[in-house]
N, C-alpha and C positions, 0 to 999 in steps of 0.2 A: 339296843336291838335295832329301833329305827338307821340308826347309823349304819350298822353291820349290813343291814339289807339296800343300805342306798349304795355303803360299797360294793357290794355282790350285783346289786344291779348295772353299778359305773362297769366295775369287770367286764361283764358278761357283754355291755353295749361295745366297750372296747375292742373285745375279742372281734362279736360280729364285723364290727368297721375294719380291724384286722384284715377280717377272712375274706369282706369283699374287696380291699383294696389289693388284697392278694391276686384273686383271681381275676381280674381287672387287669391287672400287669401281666400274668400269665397270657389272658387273654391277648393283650396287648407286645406281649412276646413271641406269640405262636402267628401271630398275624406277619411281623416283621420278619418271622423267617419264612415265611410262607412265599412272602413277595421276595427276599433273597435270594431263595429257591429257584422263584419262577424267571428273576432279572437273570439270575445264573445259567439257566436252562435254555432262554434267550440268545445271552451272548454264547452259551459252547453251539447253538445252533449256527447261530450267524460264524463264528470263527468255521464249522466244519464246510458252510458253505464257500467260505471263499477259502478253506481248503482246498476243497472239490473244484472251484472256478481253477485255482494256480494248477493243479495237474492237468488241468482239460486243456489248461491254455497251453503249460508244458507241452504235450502229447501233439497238439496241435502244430505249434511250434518246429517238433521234431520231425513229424510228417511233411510241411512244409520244407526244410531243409532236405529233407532223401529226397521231393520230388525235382527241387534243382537240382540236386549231385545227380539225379539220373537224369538229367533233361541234357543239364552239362555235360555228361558222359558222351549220353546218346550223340550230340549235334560234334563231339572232339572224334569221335570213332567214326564217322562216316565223312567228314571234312575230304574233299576233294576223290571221294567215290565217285567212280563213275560208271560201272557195271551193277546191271539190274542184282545177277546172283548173290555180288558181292555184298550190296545195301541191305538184301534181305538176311543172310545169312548172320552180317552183323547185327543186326536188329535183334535177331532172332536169339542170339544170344546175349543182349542186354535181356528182353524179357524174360526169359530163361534163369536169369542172373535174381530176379523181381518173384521170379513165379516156377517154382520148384515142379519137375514133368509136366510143365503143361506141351501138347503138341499144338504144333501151328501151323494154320494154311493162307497164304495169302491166293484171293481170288481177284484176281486183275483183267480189267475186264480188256476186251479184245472190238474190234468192230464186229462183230455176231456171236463172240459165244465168250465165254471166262478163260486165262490162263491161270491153273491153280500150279501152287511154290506148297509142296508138303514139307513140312520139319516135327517130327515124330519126338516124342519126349523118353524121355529116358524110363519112362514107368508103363508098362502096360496096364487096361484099364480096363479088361474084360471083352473089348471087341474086336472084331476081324480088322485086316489090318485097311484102313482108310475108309470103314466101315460109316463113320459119319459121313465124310467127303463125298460120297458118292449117293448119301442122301438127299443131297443138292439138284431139282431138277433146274436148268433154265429160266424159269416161271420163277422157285425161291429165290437164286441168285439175283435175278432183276428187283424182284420186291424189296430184299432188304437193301440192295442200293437205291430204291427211291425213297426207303424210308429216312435213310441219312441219319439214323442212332441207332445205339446200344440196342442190340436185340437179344434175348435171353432166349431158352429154350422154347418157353412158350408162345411169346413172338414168333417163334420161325414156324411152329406148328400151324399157328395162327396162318402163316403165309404161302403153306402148303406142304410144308417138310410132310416127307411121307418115312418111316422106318418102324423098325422094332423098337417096341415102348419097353419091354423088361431090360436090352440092352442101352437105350438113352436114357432110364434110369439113373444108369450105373454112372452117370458121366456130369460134370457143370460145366456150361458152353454159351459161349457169347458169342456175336460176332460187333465187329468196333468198324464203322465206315472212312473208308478211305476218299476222299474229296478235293478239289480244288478250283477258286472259285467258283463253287455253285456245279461243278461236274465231278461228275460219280467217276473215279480210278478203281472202282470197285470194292472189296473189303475185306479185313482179318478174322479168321475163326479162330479162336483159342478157346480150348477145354483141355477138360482131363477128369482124373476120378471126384464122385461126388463126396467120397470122406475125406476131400479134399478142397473143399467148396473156395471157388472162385471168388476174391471179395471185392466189393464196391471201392474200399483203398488201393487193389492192385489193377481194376478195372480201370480205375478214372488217373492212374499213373501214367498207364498204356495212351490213354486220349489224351496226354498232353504233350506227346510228340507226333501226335499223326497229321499237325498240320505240316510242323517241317519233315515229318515224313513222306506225305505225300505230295510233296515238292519237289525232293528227291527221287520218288520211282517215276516222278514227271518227266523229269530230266531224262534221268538213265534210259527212259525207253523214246524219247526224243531223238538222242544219239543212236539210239540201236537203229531207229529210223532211216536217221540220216546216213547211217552209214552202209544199212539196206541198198541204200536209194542209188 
């Protein structure tokens, strides 16, 4: 009997040491996937980010190339222009080409007052016809050429635009200063409908030809001068 019970006792201790070495390694398992898990979880983060980094650069990339092919365009198409109507109207249609109905006014400035160049887009936008253009007193015209940037709707209000607010609305308008060294040739207004919002990539496309743009209308009204004269 003493026997039988020292085996039943050996068993039973066996088992226990069993069942803790068991769960011990469980334990010891559940841990290691755990950290698997989490090193996993890790690297799909970091691969999605330099995912994410390779398209952005892509994207970037591609926008960088369209603003040369338009720059390139722009300076091949007006190469040895030499009439004001002509440079604008070419212009007019490269941007056009960039920026689907937008209308455009070039406002060039005069000794006392603006010469405005209108180029009307092919979409009507809810307002009469040059309905903004003539929101322009004097007073704004001059402001935003001493401002010498980018002025948005509210900028121009800011500087005295006076008009109907349900019909400006209806519209997204910038205007992009035309300059050279240090002097105002005055400036472009480009807008059109608001469910058609103007973007900061077709904005800052436009400003990377307006130095050798307004080089150009420099010229051209040089010789109209001179041949005034």
């Amino acid at each position: 009997m003493k026997i039988l019970e020292a085996l039943h006792i050996s068993v039973d201790c066996h088992k226990e040491w069993v069942t803790v070495e068991d769960k011990q390694r469980h334990k010891r398992l559940r841990l290691l996937i755990k950290k698997l898990n989490k090193d996993r979880k890790k690297q799909n983060q970091k691969i999605d980010i330099l995912c994410n980094d390779l398209i952005a650069a892509q994207r970037n990339f591609i926008k960088r190339l369209n603003t040369i092919s338009f720059v390139a365009t722009f300076y091949e198409s007006i190469l040895g222009t030499n009439d004001l109507n002509n440079l604008l109207d070419t212009t007019v249609k490269l941007i056009r080409a960039q920026n689907n109905d937008a209308n455009i006014t070039f406002f060039l400035r005069q000794e006392e007052s603006f010469d405005l160049h209108t180029f009307e887009g092919g979409r009507p936008i809810g307002l009469e016809k040059q309905y903004l253009e003539n929101c322009f007193s004097p007073e704004v015209m001059d402001n935003i050429c001493k401002s010498n940037t980018v002025c948005t709707l509210d900028d121009m209000f800011a500087m005295g635009l006076q008009g109907n607010l349900n019909g400006l609305n209806k519209i997204s308008a910038v205007t992009i200063p035309l300059g050279l060294f240090g002097s105002s040739l005055g400036f472009i207004l480009i807008y059109r409908s608001s469910e058609n919002k103007l973007t900061s990539d077709e904005i800052g496309r436009i400003s990377v030809i307006i130095s050798g743009l307004s080089r150009a209308i420099s010229s051209c009204l040089a010789l109209a001068r001179a041949a005034d004269s």
